[in-house]
C-alpha positions as a Python dict, from the first residue, in 0.01 Angstrom:
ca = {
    (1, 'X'): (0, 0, 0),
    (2, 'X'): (-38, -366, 149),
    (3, 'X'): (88, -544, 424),
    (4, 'X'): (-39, -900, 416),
    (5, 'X'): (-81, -986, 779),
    (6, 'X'): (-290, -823, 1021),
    (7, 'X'): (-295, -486, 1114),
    (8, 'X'): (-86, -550, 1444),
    (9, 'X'): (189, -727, 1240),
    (10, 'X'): (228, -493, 919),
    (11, 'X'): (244, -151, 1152),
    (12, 'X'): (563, -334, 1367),
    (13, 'X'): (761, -391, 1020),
    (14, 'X'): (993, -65, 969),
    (15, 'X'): (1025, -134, 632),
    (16, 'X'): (655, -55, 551),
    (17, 'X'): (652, 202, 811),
    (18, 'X'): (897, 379, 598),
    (19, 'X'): (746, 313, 252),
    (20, 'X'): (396, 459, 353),
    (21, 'X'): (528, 737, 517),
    (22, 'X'): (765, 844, 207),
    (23, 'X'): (461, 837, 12),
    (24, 'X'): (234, 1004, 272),
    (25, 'X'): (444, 1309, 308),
    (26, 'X'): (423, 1365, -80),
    (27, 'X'): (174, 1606, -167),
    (28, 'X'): (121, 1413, -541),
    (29, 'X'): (67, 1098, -398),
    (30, 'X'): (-241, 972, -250),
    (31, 'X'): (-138, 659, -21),
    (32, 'X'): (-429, 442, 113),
    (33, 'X'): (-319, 146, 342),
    (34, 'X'): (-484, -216, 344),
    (35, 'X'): (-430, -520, 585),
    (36, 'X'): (-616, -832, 600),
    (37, 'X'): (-807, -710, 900),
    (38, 'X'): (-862, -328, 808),
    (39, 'X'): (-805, -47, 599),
    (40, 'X'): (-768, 260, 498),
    (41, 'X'): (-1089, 428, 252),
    (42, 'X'): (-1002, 249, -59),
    (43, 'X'): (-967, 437, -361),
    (44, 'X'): (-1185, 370, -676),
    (45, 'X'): (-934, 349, -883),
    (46, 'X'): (-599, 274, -797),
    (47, 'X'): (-283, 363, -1042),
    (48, 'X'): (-63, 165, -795),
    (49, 'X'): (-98, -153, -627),
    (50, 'X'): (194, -176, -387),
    (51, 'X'): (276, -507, -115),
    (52, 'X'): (591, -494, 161),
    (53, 'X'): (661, -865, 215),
    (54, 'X'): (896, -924, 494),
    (55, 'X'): (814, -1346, 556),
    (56, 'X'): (795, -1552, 298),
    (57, 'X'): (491, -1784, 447),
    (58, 'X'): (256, -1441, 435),
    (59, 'X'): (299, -1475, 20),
    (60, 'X'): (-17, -1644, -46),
    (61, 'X'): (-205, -1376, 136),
    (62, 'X'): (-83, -1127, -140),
    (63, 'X'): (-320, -1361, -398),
    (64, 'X'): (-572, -1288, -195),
    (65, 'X'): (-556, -931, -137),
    (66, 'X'): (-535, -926, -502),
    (67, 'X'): (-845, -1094, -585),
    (68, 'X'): (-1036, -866, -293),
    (69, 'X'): (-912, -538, -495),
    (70, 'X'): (-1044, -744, -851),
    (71, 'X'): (-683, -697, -941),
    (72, 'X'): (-618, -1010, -1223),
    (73, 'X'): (-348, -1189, -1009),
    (74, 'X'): (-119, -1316, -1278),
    (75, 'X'): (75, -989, -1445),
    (76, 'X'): (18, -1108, -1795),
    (77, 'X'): (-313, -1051, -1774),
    (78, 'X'): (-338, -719, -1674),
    (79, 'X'): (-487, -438, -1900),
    (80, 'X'): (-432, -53, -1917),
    (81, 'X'): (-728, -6, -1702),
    (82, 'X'): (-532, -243, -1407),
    (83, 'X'): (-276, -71, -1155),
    (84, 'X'): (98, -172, -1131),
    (85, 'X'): (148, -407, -928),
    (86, 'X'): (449, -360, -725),
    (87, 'X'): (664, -550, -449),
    (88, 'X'): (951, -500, -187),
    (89, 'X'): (1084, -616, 115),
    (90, 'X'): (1383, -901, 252),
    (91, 'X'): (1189, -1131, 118),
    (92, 'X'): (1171, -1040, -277),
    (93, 'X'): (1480, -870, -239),
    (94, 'X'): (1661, -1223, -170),
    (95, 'X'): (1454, -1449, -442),
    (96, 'X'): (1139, -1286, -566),
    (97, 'X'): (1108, -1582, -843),
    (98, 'X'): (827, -1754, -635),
    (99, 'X'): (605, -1436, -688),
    (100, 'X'): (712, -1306, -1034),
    (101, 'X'): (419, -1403, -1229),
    (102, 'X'): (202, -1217, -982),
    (103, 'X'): (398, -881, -953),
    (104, 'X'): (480, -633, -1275),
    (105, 'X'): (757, -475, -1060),
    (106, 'X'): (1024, -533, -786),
    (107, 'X'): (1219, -280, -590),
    (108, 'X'): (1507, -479, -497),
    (109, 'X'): (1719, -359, -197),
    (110, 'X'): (1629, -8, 22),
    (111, 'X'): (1368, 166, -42),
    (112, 'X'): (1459, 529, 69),
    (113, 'X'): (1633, 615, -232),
    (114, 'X'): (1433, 360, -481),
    (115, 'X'): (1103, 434, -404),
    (116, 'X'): (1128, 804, -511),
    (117, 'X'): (1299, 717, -823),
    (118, 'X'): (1004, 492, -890),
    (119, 'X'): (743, 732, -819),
    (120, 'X'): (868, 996, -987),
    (121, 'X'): (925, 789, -1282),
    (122, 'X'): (561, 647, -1261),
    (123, 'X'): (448, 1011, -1318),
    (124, 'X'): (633, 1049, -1594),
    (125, 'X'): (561, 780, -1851),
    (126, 'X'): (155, 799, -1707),
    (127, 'X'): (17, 849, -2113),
    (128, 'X'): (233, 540, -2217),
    (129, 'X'): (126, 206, -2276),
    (130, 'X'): (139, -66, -2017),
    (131, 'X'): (445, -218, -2187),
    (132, 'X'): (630, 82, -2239),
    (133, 'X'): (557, 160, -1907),
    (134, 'X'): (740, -137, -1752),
    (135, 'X'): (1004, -115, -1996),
    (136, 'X'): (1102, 216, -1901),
    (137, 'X'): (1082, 161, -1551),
    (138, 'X'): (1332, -181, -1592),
    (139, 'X'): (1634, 79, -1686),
    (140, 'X'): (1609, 189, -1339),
    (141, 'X'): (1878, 72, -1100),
    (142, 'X'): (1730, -168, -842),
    (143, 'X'): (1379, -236, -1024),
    (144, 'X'): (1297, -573, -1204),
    (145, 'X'): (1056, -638, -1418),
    (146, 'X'): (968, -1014, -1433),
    (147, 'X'): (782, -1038, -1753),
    (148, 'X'): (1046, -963, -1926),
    (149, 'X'): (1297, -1178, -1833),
    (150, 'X'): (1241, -1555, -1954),
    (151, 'X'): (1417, -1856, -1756),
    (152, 'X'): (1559, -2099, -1915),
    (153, 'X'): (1458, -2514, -1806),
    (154, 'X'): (1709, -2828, -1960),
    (155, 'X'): (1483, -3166, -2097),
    (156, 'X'): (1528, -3255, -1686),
    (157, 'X'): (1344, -2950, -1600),
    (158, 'X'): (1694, -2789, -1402),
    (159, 'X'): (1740, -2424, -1472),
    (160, 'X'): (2007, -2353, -1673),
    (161, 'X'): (1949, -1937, -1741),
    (162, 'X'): (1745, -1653, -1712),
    (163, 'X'): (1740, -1418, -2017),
    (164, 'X'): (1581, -1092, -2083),
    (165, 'X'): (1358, -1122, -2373),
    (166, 'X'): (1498, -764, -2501),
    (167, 'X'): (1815, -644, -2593),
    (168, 'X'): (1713, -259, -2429),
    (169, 'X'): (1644, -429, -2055),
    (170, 'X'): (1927, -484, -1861),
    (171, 'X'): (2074, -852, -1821),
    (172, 'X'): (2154, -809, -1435),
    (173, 'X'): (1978, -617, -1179),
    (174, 'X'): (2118, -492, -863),
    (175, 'X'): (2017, -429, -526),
    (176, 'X'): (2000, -66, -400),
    (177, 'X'): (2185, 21, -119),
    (178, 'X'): (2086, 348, 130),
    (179, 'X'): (2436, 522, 205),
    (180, 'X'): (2321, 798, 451),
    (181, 'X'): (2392, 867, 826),
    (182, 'X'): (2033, 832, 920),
    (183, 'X'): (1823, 472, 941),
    (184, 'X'): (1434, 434, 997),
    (185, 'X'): (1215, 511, 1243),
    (186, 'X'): (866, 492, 1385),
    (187, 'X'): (618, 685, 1213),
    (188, 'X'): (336, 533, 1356),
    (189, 'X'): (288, 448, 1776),
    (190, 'X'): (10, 238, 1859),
    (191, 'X'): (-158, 87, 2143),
    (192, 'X'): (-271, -183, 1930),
    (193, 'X'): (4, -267, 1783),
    (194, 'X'): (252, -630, 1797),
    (195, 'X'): (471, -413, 2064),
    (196, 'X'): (204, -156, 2211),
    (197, 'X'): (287, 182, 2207),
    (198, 'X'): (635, 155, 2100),
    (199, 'X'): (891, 375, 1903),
    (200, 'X'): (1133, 201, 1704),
    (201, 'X'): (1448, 314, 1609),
    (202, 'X'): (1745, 170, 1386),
    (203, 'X'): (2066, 210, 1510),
    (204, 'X'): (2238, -59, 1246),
    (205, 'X'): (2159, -193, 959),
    (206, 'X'): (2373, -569, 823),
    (207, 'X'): (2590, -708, 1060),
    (208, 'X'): (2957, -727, 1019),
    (209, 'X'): (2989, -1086, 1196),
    (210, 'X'): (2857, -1263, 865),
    (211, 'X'): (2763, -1545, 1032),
    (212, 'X'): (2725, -1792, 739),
    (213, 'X'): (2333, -1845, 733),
    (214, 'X'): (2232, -1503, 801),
    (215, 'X'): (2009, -1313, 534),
    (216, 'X'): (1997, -979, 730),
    (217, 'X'): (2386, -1006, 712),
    (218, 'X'): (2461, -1053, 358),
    (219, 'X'): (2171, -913, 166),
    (220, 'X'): (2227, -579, 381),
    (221, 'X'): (2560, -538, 327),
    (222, 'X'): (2767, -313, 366),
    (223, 'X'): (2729, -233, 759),
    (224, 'X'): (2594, 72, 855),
    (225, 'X'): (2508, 260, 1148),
    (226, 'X'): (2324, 580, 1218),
    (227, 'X'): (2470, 887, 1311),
    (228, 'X'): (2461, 961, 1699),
    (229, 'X'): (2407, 1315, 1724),
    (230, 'X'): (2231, 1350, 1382),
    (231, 'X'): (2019, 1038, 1417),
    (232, 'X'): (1984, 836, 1720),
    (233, 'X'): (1995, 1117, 1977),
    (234, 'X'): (1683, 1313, 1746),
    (235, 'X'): (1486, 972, 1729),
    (236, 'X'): (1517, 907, 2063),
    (237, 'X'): (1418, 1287, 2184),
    (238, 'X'): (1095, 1276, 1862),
    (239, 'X'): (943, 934, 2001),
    (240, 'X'): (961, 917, 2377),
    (241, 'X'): (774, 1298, 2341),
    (242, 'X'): (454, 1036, 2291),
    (243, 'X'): (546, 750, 2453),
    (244, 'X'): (791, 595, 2741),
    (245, 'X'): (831, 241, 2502),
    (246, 'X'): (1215, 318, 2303),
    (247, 'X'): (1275, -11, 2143),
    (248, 'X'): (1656, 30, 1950),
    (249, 'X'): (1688, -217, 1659),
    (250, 'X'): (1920, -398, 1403),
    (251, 'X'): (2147, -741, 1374),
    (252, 'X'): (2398, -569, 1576),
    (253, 'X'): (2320, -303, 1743),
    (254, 'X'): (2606, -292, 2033),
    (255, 'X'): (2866, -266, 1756),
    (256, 'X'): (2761, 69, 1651),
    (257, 'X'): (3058, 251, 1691),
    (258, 'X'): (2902, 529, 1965),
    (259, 'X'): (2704, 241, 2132),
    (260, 'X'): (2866, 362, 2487),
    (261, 'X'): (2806, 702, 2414),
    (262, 'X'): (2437, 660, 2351),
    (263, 'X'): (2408, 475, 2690),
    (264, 'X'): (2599, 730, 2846),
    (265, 'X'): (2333, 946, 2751),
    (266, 'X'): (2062, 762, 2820),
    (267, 'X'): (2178, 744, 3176),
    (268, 'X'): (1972, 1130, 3222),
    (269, 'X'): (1738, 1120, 3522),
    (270, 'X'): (1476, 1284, 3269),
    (271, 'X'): (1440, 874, 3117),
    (272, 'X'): (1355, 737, 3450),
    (273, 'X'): (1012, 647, 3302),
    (274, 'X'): (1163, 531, 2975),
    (275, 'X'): (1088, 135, 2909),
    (276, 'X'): (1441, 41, 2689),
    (277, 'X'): (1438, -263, 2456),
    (278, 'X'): (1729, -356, 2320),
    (279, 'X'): (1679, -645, 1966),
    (280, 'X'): (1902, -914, 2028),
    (281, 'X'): (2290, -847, 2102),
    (282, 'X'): (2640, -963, 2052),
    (283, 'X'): (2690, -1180, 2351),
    (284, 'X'): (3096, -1053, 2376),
    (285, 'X'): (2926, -711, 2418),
    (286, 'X'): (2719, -741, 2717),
    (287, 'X'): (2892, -520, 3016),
    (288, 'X'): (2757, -412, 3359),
    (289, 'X'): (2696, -49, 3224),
    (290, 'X'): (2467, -202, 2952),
    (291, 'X'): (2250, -441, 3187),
    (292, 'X'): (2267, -148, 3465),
    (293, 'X'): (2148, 54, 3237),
    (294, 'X'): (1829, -158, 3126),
    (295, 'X'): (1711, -218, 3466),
    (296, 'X'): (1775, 178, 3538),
    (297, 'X'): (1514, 179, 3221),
    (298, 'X'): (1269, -79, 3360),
    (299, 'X'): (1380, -361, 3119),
    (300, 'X'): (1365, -730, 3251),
    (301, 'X'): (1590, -936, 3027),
    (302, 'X'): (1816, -911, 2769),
    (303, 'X'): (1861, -1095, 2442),
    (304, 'X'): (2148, -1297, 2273),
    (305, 'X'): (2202, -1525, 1992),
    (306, 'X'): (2447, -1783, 2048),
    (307, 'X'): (2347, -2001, 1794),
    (308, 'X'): (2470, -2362, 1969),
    (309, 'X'): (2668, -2454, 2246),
    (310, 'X'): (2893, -2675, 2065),
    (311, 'X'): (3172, -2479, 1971),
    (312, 'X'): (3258, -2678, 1626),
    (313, 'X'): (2927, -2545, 1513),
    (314, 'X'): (2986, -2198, 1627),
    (315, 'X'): (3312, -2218, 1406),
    (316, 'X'): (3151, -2365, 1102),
    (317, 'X'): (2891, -2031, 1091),
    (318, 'X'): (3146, -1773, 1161),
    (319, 'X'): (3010, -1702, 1478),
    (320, 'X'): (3272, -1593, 1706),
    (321, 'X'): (3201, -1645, 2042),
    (322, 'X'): (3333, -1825, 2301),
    (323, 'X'): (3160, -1991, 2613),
    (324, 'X'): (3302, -1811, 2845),
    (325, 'X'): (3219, -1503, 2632),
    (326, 'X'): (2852, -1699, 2711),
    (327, 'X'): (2854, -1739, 3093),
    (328, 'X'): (3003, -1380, 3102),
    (329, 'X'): (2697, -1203, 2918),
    (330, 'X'): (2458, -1456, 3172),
    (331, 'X'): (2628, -1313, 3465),
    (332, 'X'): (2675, -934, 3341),
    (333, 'X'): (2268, -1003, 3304),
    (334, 'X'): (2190, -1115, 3663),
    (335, 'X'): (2425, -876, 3859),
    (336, 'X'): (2275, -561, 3648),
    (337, 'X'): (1908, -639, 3784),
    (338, 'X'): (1766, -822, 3489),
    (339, 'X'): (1539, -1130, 3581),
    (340, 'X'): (1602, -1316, 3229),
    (341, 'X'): (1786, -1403, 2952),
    (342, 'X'): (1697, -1521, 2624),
    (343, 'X'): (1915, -1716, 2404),
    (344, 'X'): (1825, -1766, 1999),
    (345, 'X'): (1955, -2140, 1881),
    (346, 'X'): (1918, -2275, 1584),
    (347, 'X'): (1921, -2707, 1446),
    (348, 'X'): (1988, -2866, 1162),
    (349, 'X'): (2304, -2610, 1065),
    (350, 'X'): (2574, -2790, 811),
    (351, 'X'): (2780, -3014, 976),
    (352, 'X'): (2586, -3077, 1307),
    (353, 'X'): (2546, -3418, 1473),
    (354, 'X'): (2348, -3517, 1816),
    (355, 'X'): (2690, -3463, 2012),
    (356, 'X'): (2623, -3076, 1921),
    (357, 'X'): (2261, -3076, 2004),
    (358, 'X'): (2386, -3211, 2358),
    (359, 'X'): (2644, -2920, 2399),
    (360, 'X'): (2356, -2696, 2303),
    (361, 'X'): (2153, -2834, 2626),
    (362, 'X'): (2477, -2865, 2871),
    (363, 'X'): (2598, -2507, 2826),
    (364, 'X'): (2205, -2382, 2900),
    (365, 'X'): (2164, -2616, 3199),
    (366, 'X'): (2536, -2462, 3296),
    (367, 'X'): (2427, -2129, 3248),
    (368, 'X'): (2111, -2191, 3487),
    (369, 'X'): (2376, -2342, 3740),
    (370, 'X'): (2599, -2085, 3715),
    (371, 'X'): (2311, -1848, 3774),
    (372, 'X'): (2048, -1933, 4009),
    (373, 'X'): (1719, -1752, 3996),
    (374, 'X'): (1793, -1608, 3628),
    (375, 'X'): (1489, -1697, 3434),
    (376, 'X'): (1611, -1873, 3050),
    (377, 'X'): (1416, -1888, 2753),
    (378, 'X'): (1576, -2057, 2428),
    (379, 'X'): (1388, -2010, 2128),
    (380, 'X'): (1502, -2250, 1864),
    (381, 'X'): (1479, -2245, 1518),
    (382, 'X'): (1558, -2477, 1169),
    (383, 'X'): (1847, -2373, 981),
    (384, 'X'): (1625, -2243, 637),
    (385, 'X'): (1850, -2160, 321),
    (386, 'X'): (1859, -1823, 202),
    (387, 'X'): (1956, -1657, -115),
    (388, 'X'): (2301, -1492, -62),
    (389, 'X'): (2435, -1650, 189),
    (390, 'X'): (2689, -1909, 193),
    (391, 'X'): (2483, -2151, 281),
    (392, 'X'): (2240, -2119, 49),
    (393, 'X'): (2335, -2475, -136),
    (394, 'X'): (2239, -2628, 178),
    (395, 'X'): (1888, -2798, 255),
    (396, 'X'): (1715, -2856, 529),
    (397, 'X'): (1836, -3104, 764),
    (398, 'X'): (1578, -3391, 832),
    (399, 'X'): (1729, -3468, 1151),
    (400, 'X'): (1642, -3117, 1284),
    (401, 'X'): (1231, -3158, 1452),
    (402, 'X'): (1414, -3475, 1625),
    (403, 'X'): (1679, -3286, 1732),
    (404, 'X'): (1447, -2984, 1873),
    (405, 'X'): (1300, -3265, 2084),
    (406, 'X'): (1582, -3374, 2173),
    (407, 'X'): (1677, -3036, 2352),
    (408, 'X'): (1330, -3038, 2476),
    (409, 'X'): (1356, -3380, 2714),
    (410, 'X'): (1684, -3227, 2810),
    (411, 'X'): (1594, -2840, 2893),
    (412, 'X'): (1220, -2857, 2956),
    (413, 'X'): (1212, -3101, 3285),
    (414, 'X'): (1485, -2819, 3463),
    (415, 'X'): (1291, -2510, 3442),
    (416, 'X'): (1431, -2367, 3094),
    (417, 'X'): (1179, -2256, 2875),
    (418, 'X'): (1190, -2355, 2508),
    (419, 'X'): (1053, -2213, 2205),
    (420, 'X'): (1073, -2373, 1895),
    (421, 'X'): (1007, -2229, 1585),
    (422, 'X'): (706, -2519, 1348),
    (423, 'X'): (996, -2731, 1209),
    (424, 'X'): (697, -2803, 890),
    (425, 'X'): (714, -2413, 861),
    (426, 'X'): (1057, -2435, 809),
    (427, 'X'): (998, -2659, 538),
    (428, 'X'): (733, -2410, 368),
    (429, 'X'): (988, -2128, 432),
    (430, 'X'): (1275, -2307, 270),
    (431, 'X'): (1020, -2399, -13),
    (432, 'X'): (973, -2058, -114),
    (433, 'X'): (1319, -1918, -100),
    (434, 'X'): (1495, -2183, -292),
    (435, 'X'): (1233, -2206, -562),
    (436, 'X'): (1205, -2081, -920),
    (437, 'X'): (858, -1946, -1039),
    (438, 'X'): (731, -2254, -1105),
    (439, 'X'): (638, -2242, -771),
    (440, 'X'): (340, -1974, -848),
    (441, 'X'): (145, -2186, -956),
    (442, 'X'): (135, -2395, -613),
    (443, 'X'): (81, -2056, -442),
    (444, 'X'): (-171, -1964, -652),
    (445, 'X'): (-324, -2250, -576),
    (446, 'X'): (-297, -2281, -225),
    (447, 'X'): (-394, -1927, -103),
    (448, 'X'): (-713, -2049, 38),
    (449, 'X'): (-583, -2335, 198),
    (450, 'X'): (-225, -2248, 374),
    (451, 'X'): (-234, -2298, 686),
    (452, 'X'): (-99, -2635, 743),
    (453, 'X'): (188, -2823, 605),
    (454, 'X'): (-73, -3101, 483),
    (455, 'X'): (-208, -2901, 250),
    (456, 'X'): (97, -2796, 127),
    (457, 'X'): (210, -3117, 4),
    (458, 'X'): (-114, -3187, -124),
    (459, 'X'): (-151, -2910, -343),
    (460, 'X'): (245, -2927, -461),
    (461, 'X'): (176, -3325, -512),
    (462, 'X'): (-135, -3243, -714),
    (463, 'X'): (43, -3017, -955),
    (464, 'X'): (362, -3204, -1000),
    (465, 'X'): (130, -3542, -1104),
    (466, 'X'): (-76, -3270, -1348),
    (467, 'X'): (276, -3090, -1495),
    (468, 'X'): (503, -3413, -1548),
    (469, 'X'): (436, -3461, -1908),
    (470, 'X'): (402, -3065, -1958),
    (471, 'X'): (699, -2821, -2084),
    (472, 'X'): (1007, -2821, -1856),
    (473, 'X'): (896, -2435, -1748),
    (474, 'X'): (609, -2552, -1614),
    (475, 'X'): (693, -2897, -1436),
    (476, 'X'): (782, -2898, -1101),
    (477, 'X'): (1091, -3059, -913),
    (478, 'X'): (1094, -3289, -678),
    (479, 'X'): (979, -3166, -317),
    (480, 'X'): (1345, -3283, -158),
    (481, 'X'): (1549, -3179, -419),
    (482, 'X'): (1426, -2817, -373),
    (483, 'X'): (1383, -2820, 53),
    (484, 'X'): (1634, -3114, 189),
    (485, 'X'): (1873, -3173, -92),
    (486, 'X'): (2208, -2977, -82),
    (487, 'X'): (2336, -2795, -440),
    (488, 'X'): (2665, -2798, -627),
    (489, 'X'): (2739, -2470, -610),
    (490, 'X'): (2801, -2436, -1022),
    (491, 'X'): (2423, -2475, -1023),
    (492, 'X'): (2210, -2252, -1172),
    (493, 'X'): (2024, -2044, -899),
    (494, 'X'): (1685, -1906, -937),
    (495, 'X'): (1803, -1547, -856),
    (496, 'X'): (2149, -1537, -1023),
    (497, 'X'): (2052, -1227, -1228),
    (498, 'X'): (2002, -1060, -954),
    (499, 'X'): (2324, -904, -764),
    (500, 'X'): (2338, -879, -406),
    (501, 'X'): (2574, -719, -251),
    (502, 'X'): (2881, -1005, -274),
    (503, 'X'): (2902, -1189, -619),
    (504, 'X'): (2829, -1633, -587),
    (505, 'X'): (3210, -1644, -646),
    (506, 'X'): (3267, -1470, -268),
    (507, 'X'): (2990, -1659, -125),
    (508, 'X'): (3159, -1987, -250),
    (509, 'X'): (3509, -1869, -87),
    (510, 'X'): (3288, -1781, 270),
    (511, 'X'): (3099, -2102, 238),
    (512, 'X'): (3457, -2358, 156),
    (513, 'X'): (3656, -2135, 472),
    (514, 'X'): (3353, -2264, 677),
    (515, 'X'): (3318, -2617, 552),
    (516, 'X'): (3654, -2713, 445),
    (517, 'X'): (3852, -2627, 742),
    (518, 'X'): (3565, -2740, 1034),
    (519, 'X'): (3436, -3048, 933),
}
């Protein structure tokens, strides 16, 4: 089972956390886990090859783990005597089409429920051949087999389908959804770990703001939250028996329905030592028993995503906060003991002009004003497309590195610290979730060389010049009309046989509210 990222990265994500310990605690399954830095003792022989991929700019390093285990990397030209190669995670769950021709399975959606089904299935078709194998394993809910499903290219080299090449394997696959009262939690606490020595719980997973960009909104749908007394409470009681670090997770964590009641009982003199982490909450949420209540617990800042200061823009993305809603959290932050506030922005979202990207900078320096001796941090990211969301027609706005500066002349000189995300990793990121897999053959040939956006546009430069006169399934697009350009939305998308959890016809009606009425 393979994380591809270092050791410190892979043991943070949740998601693999919970994958290697569902197979760990089966007695007929053998688990051995790999990172790019370390490793479990391999096995000789491997019947499954597993990855977790949670970013999309760690999918060349799956190429490369392949070739380390002499694993063929492309699926077709695997043997009997070759494991199957399997994938999950946000990441292929949203558009796995990038990574197809490398992987001989995908488990799209939650993997509580899938996994097992997969396992046990695994075991039962072990005499059959490879083929069989895979087409026995596509009638299960939630797993996709790439190779056999065909796409379909016009004479312009625009997709126009995506077929399965039998009339036994299902024409639409669906994302699995876990419906129980209880979400993840650590089953590993480490000192060397991304967050040392930390036990992470989920108290939510989705979001039910649906801000208009946001992948762990819409691909996680519906919202759900994990039972207080049969979930939380346990979680909290398991991990901080081995450590004092309680970090509580999810998009929206402060709208779990018992949210006061779990602070109420975190109040108990027997936490004093406890070091509470909160992931970033709804601004509109933040009260003085919450920011009490983190300094009680030897936190020094809370976190909130507010997106931009202009207002317009918050309207266009559905996020619904006001700026008084803003100052409010700032102040609820200072007066509880905390020393700092983050704030998550984003440039370069549909609609935005400079006059937004200077209400972005006078509602921070306000906030500072208002505030004196509260220490702000704004990391900033680019607005990257993502499969099932509304705005996933959009591109990348090439206004957006100027416009990060921008805020950067503005917020830098008066003692606010700003983080930008790489606006060229943006570009890479946006890359691989809007493309079909024609795009494997770039990462395939990259995977030695990724580390800068240079290369990048070498290598996709290089292949487009050797695939223009070749068969429209093998030729390229154009770099901006996959990264910058926007989409009609009656276009063909690489992942429409795939269902997430609303159909395109919803996210058309989410994405026109936002557009139509805000412009």
């Amino acid at each position: 089972m393979a994380f591809p990222n270092t050791y410190s990265i892979g043991i943070t994500s949740l998601g693999f956390q919970i994958i290697w310990a569902t197979l760990a605690q089966r007695e007929d399954v053998d688990v051995r886990r790999l990172f790019t830095d370390q490793q479990d003792i391999p096995h000789k022989n491997s019947d499954l090859f597993g990855f977790s991929l949670s970013w999309e700019l760690d999918g060349p390093i799956l190429i490369e783990l392949l070739e380390k285990n002499k694993i063929p990397i492309w699926s077709h030209l695997r043997t009997e005597d070759d494991p199957i190669v399997f994938g999950g995670g946000q990441v292929l769950t949203a558009n796995p089409e990038p990574f197809a021709p490398f992987l001989d399975v995908v488990l799209l959606g939650d993997g509580e429920n899938l996994l097992p089904k997969f396992i046990n299935t695994v075991k039962e078709i072990e005499g059959m051949t490879r083929k069989n194998k895979l087409k026995t394993l596509s009638k299960i809910p939630g797993i996709y087999v790439p190779i056999l499903y065909e796409p379909k290219y016009d004479s312009n080299g625009e997709l126009i389908d995506i077929q399965s090449k039998y009339e036994d394997v299902p024409k639409k696959i669906c994302k699995q959804t876990w419906g129980e009262n209880t979400l993840s939690q650590s089953s590993v606490i480490t000192p060397e770990s991304a967050w040392p020595n930390i036990h992470m719980i989920e108290v939510v997973r989705s979001c039910p703001e649906l801000c208009r960009f946001c992948l762990a909104s819409y691909l996680n749908l519906p919202f759900r939250n994990s039972s207080l007394k049969e979930g939380l409470i346990p979680a909290v009681e398991e991990g901080f028996k081995f450590t004092n670090r309680i970090g509580l997770l999810g998009a929206s964590i402060t709208q779990h329905p018992e949210f006061d009641a779990l602070l109420d009982w975190l109040k108990d003199d027997r936490f004093d030592e406890m070091r509470l982490s909160l992931s970033s909450v709804r601004a509109s949420t933040v009260n003085s028993k919450m920011t009490n209540l983190l300094h009680r617990r030897n936190s020094k800042s809370i976190t909130i995503a507010i997106e931009s200061g202009s207002k317009k823009l918050r309207t266009v993305i559905n996020k619904k906060l006001t700026e008084e809603e803003i100052f409010t959290a700032a102040r609820y932050a200072k007066e509880g003991g905390l020393s700092g506030l983050k704030l998550y922005g984003m440039v370069g979202l549909p609609t935005e002009n400079e006059d937004d990207i200077q209400s972005t900078a006078t509602l921070l320096l306000n906030i500072k004003k208002r505030n004196p001796g509260l220490r702000l941090k704004l990391g900033i990211s680019t607005f990257v497309p993502k499969a099932h969301t509304p705005f996933q027609w959009n591109g990348v706005n090439k206004q957006a590195k100027k416009r990060i500066n921008i805020l950067a002349k503005y917020l830098k000189p008066n003692g606010i610290d700003l983080r930008p995300e790489s606006y060229n990793w943006s570009l890479i990121q946006a890359l691989i979730s809007r493309s079909d897999r024609r795009l494997a053959y770039v990462i395939a040939s990259i995977r030695t060389s990724h580390n800068t956006i240079g290369e990048w546009k070498k290598v996709y430069k290089e292949i487009q010049e050797k695939t223009k006169t070749d068969k429209a399934n093998k030729r390229l697009p154009n770099w901006d009309e996959v990264i910058h350009k926007g989409w009609h939305t009656k276009r063909i998308l690489p992942w429409m046989h795939l269902e997430g959890p609303l159909t395109s016809q919803q996210l058309i009606k989410h994405r026109e509210h936002s557009l139509t009425n805000n412009q």
